[in-house]
C-alpha positions in Angstrom: 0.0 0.0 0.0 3.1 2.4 0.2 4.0 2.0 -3.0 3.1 4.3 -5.8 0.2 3.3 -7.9 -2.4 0.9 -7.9 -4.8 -0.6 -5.3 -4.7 -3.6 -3.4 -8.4 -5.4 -3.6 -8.8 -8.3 -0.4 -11.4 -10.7 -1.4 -12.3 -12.2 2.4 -15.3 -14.3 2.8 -14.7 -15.0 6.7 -16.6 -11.9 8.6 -14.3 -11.9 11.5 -10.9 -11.6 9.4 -12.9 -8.8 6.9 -13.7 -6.6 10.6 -10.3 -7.0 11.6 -8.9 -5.9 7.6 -11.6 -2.9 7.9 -10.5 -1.5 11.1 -6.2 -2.4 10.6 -6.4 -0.5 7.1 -9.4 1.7 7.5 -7.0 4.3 7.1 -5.3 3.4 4.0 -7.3 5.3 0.8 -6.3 2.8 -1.8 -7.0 -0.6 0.1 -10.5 -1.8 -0.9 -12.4 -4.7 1.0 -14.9 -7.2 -1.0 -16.7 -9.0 1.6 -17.4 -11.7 -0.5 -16.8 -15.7 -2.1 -14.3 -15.2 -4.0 -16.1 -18.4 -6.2 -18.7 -16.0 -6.8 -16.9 -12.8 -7.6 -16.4 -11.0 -10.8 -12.9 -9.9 -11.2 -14.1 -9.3 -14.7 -16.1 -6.3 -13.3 -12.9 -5.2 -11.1 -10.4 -5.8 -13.9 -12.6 -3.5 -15.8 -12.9 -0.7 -12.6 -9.6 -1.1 -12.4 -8.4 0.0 -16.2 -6.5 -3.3 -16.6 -5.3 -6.5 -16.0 -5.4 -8.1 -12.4 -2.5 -9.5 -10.5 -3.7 -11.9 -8.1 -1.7 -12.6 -4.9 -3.1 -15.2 -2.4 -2.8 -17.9 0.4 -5.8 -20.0 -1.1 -7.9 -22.1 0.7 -6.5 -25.8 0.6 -10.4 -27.1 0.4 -11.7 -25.2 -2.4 -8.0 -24.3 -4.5 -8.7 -26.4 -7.5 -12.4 -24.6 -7.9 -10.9 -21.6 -7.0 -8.5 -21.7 -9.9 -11.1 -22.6 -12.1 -12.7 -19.7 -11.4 -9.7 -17.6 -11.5 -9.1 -19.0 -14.9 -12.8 -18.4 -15.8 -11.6 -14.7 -16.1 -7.9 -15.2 -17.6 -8.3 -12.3 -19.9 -8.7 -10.2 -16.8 -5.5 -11.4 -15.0 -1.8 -10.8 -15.8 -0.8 -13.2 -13.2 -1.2 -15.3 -10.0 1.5 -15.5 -7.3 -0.3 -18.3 -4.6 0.2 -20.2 -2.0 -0.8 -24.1 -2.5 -0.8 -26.9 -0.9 2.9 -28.6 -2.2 1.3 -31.5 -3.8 -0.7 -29.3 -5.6 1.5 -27.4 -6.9 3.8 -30.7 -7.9 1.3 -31.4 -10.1 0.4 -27.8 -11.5 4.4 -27.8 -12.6 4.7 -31.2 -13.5 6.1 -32.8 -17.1 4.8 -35.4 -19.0 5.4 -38.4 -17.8 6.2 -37.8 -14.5 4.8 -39.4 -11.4 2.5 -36.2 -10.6 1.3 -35.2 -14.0 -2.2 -35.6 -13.4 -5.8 -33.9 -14.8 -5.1 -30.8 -13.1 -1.5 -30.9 -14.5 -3.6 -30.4 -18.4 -6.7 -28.8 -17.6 -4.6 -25.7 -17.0 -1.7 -25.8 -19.2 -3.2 -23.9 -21.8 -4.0 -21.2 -20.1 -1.0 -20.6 -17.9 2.8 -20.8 -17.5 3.3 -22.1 -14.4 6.9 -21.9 -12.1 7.0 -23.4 -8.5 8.8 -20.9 -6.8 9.5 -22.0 -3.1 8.1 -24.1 -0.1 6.7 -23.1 3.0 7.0 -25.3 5.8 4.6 -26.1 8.6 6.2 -24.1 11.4 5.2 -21.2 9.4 1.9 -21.1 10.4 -0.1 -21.4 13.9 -1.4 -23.8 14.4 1.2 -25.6 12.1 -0.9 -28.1 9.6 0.1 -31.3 8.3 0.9 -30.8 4.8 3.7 -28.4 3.4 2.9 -25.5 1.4 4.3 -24.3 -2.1 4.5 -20.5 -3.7 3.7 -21.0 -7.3 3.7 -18.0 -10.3 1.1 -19.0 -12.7 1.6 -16.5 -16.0 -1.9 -16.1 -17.3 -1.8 -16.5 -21.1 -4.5 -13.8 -22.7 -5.6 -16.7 -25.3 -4.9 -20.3 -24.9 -2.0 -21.9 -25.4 -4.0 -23.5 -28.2 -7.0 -24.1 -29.7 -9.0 -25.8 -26.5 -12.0 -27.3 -27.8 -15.1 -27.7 -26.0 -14.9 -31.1 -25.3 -11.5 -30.9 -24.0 -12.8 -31.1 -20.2 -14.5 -34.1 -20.6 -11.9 -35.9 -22.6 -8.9 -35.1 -20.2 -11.4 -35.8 -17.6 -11.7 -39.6 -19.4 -8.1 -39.7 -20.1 -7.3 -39.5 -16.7 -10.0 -41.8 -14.9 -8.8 -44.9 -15.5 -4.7 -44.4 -15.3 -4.5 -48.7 -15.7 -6.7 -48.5 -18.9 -5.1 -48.0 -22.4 -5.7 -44.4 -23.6 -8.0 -46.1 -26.7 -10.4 -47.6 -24.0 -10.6 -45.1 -21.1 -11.6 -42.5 -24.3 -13.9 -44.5 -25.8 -17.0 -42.8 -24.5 -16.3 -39.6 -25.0 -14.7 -39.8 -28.6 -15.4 -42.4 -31.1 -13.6 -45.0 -31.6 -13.0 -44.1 -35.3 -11.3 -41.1 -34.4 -9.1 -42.4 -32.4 -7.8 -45.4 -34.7 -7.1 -42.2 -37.2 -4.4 -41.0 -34.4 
């Protein structure tokens, strides 16, 4: 908030934390409070009140990250990037290469949308109470257009591909693309 420029926007659905943000930065005139579900707001709308891209810094809820990403993503014209804190797993699979042991649905359901670099873990003695799970900082560079052309049956195919990691690729697909099509690969 000292630095020139800008405003810093706090999404906070808990009403406890939002009364203690109101009355710790009451004072500063570009902090802005959005009592709200961050699930259910439109950072289209504050992209646009904004003049311009959003940059989207955050210790996400473990419970809800994946959704919330989806959302987040749901508005990726709006965003120039996210800088978030994850659970580690997570974010071993956000970063993950083919082939690898963690490259999983998540792994391609956002790869053509955004760049992603793990950038550094956060142990449990960094919170109180400590949890039981480490925590990972990730960058994820929000593309303006896809990566690629992503079709709209892209969800349900990686969805398919990744269901049934024992089955052959030709036979966990074959309900969501026929069988035809895939014989042409």
């Amino acid at each position: 908030l000292r630095a020139t420029g800008g405003a810093l926007d706090a999404i906070e659905i808990d009403r406890d934390l939002a009364a203690l943000l109101r009355s710790e930065l009451a004072a500063q005139p570009r902090f802005v409070l959005h009592q709200a579900d961050a699930l259910d707001f439109d950072f289209g709308a504050l992209a646009r009140e904004r003049g311009g891209r959003l940059r989207i810094v955050g210790n996400l809820p473990y419970n809800v990250s994946t959704p919330l990403l989806f959302r987040l993503l749901s508005s990726a014209p709006y965003i120039e990037d996210m800088h978030v804190m994850l659970q580690r797993e997570v974010v071993k699979r956000l970063a993950a290469s083919p082939g690898s042991s963690h490259y999983a649905r998540l792994t391609v359901m956002l790869a053509p949308w955004v760049r992603v670099e793990a950038l550094f873990d956060v142990g449990p003695g960094a919170f109180r109470p400590p949890p039981a799970v480490w925590s990972s900082v990730v960058r994820l560079g929000v593309r303006p257009q896809p990566a690629f052309e992503v079709s709209p049956k892209f969800a349900a195919v990686v969805a398919a591909a990744f269901s049934h990691r024992r089955k052959t690729l030709r036979n966990a697909l074959r309900e969501v693309v026929p069988l035809e099509n895939i014989l042409a690969c």
